[in-house]
N, CA, C and O atoms as a DFTB+ gen file, in Angstrom:
484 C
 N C O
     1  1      11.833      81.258     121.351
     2  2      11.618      80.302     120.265
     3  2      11.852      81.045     118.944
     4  3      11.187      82.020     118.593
     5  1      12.829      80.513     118.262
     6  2      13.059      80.873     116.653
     7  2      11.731      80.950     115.783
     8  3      10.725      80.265     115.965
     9  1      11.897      81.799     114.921
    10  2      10.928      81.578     113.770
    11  2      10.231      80.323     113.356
    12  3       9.010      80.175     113.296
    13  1      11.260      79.327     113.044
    14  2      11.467      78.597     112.795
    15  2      10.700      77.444     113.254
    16  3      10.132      76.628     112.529
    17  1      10.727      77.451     114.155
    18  2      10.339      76.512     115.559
    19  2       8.858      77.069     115.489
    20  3       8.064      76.143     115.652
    21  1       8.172      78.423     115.277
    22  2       7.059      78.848     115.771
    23  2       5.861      78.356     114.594
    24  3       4.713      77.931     114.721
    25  1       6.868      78.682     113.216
    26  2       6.233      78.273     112.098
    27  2       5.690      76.225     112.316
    28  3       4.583      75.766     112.034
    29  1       6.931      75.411     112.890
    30  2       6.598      74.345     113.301
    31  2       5.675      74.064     113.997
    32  3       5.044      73.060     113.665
    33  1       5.184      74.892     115.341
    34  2       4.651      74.338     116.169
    35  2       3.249      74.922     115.820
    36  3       2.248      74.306     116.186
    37  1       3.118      76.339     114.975
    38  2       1.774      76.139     114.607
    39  2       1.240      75.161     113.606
    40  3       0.065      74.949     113.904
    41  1       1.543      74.565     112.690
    42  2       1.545      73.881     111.766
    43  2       0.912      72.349     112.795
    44  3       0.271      71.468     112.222
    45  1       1.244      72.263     114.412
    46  2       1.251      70.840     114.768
    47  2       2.032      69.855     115.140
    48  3       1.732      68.772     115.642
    49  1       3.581      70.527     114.720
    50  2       4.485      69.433     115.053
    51  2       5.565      69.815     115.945
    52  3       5.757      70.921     116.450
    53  1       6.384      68.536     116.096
    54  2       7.237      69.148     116.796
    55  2       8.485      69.260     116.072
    56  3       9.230      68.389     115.624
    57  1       8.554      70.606     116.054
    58  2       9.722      71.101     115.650
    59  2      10.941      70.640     116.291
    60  3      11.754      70.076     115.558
    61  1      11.247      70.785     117.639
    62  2      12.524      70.594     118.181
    63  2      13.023      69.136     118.028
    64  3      14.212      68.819     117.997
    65  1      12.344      68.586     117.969
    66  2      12.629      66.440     117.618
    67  2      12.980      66.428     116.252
    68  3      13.957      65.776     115.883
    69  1      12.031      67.326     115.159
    70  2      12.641      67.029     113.910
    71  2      13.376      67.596     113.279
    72  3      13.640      67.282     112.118
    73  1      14.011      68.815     114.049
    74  2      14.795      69.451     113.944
    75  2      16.601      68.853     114.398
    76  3      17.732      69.188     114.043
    77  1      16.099      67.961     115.227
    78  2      17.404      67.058     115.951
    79  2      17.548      65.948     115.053
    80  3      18.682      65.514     114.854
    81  1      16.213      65.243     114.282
    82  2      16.938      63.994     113.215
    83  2      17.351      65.090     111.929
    84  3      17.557      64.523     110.856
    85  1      17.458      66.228     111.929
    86  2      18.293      66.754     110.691
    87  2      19.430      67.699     111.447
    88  3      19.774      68.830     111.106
    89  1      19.794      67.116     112.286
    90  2      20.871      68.136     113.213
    91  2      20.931      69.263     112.961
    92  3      21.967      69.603     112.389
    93  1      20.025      70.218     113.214
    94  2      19.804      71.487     113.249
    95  2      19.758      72.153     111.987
    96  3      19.535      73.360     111.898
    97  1      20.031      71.144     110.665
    98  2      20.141      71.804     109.650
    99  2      18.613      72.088     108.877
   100  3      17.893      71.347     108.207
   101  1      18.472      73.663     109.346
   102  2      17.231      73.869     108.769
   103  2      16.869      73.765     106.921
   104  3      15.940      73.305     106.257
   105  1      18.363      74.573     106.562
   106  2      18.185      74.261     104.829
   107  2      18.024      73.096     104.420
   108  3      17.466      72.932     103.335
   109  1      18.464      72.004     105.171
   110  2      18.573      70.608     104.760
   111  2      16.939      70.170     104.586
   112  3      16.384      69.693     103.595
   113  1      16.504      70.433     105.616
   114  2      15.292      70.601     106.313
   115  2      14.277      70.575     105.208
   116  3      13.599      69.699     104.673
   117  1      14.468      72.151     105.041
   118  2      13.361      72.670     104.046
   119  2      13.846      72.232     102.955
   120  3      12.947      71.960     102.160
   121  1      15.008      72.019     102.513
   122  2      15.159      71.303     100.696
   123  2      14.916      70.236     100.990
   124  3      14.660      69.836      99.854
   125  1      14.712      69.028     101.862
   126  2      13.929      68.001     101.773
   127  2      12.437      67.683     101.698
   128  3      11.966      66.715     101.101
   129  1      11.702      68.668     102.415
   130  2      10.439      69.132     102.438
   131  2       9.880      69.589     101.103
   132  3       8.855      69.158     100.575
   133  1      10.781      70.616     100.584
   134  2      10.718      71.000      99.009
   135  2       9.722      70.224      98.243
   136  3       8.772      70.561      97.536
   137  1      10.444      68.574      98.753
   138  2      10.255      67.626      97.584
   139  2       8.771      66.907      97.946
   140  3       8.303      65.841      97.546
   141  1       8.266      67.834      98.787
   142  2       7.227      67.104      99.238
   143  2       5.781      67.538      97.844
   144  3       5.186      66.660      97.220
   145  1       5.647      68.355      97.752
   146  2       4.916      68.544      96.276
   147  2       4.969      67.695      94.940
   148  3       4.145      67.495      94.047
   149  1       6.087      67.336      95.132
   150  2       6.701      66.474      93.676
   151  2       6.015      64.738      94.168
   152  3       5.565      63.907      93.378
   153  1       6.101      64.630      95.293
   154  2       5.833      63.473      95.789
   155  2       4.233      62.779      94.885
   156  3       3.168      63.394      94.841
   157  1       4.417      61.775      94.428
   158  2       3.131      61.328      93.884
   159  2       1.991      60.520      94.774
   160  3       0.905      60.160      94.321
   161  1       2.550      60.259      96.414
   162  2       1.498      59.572      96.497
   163  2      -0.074      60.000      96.913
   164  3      -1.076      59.323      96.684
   165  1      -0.024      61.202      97.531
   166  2      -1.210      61.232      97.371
   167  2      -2.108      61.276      96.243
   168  3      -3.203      60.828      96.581
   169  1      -2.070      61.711      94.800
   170  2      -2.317      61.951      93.973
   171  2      -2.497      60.056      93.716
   172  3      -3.452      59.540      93.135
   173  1      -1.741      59.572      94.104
   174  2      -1.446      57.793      93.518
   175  2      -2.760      57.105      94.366
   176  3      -3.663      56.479      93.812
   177  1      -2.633      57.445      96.321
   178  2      -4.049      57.517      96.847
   179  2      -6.027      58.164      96.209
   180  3      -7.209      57.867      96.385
   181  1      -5.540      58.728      95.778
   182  2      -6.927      59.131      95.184
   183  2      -7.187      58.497      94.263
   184  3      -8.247      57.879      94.372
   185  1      -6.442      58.325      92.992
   186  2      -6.913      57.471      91.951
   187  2      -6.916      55.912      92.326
   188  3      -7.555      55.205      91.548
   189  1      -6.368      55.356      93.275
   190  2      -6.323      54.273      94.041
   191  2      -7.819      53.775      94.573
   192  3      -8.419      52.721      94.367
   193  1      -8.203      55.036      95.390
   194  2      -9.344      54.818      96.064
   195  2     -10.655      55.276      95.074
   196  3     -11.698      54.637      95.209
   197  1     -10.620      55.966      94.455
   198  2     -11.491      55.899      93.261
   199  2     -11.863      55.101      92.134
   200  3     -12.824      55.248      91.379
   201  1     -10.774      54.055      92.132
   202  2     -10.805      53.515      91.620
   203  2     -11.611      51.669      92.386
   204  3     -12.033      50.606      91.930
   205  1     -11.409      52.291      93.670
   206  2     -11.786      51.018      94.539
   207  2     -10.818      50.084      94.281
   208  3     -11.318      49.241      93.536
   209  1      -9.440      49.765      94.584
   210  2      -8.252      49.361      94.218
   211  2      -7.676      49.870      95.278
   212  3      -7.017      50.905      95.165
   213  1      -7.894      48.924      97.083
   214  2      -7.463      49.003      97.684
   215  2      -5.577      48.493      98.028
   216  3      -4.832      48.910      98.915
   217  1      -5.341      47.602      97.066
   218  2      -4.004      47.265      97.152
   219  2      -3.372      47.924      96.758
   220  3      -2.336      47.977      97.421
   221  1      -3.385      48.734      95.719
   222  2      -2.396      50.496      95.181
   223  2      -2.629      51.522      96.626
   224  3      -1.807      52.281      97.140
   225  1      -4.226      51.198      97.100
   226  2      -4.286      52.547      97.739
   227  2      -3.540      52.513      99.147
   228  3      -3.151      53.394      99.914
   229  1      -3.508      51.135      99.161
   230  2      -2.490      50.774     100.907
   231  2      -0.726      51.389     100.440
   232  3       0.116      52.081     101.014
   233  1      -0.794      50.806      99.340
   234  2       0.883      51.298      98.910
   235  2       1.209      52.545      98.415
   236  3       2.379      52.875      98.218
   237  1       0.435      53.132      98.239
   238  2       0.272      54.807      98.109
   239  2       0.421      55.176      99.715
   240  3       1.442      55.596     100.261
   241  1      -0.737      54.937     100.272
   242  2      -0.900      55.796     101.526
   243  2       0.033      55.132     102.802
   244  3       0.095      55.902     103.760
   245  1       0.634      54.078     102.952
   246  2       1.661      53.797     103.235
   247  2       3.348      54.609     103.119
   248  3       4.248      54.907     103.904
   249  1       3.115      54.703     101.850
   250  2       4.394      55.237     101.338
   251  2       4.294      57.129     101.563
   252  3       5.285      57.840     101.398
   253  1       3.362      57.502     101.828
   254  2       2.868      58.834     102.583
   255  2       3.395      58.733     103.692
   256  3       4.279      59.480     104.112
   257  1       2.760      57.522     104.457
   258  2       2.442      57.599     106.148
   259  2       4.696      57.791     106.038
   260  3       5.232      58.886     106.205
   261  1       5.146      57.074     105.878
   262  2       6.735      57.024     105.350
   263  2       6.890      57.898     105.453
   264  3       7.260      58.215     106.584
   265  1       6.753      59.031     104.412
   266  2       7.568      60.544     103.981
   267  2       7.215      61.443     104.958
   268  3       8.146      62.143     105.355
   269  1       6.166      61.624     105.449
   270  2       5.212      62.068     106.746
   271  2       5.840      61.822     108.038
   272  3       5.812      62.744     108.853
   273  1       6.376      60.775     108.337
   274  2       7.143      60.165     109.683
   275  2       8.191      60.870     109.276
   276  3       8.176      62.025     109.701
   277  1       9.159      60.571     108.558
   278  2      10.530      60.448     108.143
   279  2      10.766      62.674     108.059
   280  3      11.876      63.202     107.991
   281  1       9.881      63.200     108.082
   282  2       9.805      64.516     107.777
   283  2       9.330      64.895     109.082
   284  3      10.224      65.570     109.593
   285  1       8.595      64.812     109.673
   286  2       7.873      65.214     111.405
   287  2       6.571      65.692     111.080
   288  3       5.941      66.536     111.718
   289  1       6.205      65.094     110.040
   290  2       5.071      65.850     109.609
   291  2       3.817      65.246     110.305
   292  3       2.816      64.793     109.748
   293  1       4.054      65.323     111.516
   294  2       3.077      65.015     112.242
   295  2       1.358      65.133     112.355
   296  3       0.814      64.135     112.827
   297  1       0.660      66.030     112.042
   298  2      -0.732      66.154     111.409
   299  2      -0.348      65.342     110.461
   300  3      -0.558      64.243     110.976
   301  1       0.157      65.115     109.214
   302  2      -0.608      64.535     108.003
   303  2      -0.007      62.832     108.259
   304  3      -0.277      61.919     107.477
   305  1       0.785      62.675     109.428
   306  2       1.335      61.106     109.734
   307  2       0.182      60.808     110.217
   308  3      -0.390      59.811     109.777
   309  1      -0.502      61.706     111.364
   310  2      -1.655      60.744     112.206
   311  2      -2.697      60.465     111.265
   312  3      -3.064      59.317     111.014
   313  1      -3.267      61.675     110.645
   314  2      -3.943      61.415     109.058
   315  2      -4.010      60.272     108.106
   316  3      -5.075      59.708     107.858
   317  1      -2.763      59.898     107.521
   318  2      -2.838      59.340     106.957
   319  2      -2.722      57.615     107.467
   320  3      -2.862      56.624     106.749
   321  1      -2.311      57.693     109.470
   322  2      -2.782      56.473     109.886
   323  2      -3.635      55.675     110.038
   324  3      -3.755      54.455     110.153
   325  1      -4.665      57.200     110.014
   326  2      -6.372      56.668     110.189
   327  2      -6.715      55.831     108.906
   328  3      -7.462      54.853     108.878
   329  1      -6.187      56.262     108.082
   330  2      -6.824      55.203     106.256
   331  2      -5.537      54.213     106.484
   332  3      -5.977      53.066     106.549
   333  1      -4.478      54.223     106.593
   334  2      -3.704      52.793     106.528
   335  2      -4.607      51.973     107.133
   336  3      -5.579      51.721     106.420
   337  1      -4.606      51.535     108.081
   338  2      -4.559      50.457     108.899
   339  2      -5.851      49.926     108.231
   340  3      -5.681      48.740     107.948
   341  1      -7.296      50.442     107.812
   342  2      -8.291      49.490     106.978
   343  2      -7.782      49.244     105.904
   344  3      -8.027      48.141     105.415
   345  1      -6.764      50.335     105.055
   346  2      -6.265      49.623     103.721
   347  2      -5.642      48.443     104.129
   348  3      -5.757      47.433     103.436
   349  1      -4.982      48.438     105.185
   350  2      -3.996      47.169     105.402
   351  2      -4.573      46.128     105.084
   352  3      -4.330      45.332     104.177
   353  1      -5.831      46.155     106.323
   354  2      -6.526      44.598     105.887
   355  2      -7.550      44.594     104.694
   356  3      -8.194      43.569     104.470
   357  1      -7.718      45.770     103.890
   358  2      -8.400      45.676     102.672
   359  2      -9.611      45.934     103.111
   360  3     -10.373      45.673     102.180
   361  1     -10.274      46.351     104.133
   362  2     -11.374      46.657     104.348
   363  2     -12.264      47.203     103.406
   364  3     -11.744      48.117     102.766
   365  1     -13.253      46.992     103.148
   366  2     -14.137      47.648     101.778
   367  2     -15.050      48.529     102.860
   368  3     -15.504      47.815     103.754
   369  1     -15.380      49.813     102.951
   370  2     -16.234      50.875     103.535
   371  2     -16.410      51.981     103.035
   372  3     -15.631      52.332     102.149
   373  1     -17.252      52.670     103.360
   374  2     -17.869      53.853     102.504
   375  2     -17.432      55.061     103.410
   376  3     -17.892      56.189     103.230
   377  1     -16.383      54.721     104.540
   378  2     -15.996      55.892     104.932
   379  2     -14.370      56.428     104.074
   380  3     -13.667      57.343     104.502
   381  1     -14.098      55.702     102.977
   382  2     -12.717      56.308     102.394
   383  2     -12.707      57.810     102.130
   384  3     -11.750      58.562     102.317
   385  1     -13.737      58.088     101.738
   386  2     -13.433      59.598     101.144
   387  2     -13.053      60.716     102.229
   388  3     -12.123      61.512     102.099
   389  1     -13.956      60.641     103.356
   390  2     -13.983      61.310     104.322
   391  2     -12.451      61.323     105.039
   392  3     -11.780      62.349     105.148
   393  1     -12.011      59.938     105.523
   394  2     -10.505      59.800     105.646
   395  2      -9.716      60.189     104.975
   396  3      -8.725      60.512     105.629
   397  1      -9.543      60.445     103.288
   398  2      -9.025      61.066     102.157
   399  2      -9.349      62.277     102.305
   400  3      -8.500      62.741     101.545
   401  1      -9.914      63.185     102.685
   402  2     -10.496      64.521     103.140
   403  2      -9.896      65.175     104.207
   404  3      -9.793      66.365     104.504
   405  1      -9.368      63.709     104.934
   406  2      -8.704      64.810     106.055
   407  2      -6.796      64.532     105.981
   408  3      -5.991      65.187     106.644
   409  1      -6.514      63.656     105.217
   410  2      -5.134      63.457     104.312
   411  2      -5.165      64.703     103.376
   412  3      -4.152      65.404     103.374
   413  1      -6.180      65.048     102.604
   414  2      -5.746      65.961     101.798
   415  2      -5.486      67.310     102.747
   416  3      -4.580      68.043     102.351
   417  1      -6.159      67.690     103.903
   418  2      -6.229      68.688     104.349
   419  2      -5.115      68.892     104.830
   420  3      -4.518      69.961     104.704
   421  1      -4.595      67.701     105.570
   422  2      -3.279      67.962     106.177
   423  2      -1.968      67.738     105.416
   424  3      -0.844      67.702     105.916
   425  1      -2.347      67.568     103.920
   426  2      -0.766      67.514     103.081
   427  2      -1.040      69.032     102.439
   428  3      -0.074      69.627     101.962
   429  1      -2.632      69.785     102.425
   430  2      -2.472      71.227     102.171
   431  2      -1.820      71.741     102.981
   432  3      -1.014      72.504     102.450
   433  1      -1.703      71.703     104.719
   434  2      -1.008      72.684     105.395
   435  2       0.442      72.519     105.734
   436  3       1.053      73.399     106.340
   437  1       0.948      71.499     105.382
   438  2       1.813      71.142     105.115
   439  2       2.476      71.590     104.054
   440  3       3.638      71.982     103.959
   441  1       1.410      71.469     103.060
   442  2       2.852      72.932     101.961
   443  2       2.387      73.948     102.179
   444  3       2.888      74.782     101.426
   445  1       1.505      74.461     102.973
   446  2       1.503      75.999     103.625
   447  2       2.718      75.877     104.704
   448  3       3.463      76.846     104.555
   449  1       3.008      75.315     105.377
   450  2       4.120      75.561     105.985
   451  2       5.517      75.411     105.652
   452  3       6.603      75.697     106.156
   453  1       5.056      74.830     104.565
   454  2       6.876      75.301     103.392
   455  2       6.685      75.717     103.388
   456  3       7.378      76.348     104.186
   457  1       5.431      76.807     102.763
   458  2       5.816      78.193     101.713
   459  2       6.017      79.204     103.344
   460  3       6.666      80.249     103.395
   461  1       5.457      78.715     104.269
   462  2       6.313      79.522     105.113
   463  2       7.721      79.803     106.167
   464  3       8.235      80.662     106.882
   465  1       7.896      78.422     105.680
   466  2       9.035      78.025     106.066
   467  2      10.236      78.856     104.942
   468  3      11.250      79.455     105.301
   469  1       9.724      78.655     103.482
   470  2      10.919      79.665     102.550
   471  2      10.742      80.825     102.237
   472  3      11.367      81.438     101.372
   473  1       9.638      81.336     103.096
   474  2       9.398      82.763     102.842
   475  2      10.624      83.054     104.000
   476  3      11.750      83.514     103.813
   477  1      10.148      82.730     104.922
   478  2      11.397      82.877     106.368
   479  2      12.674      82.831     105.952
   480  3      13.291      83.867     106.200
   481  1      13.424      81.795     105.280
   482  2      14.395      80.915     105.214
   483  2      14.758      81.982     103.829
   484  3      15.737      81.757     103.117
């Protein structure tokens, strides 16, 4: 197993599947990932849910669950499935933060595994 692949699979995901929807192109890879910092929605999720303004916070964390799939970013996709689906139906509960707690955790290791992905690369 490549570097590459090892850095993936500790991180949680599977490397070899999301490595095949970018046909092996790892630079492609990681300069798409890049852009994952710049990305506003979690930042758009928190003030969403702090705000108790579940209809921003479904379209924030939606538009995560998106970049998350579409990347293999598997920890922070299942993550951020657990808070969709009550934003969906607007659920009002006092468990948001805790669900937001474990979204944030997994979009931290997630740019820990860029930065080790371009330390490698």
């Amino acid at each position: 197993m490549d570097e590459v692949q090892k850095i993936m699979k500790s991180y949680g995901m599977d490397g070899e599947a999301t490595m095949r929807r970018f046909m092996g192109n790892t630079k492609l890879y990681i300069k798409l990932l890049d852009m994952l910092p710049a990305d506003n929605s979690i930042h758009e999720l928190d003030d969403a849910l702090s705000a108790g303004d579940l209809d921003k916070a479904f379209e924030a964390a939606h538009t995560l669950k998106g970049v998350a799939g579409n990347l293999g970013l598997s920890p922070l996709y299942d993550a951020v499935c657990v808070i969709v689906e009550p934003l969906r139906k607007r659920e009002a509960m006092d468990g948001y933060p805790a669900l937001f707690g474990a979204v944030q955790k997994e979009f931290k290791n997630a740019l820990a595994m860029l930065e080790a992905l371009k330390n490698y690369g």
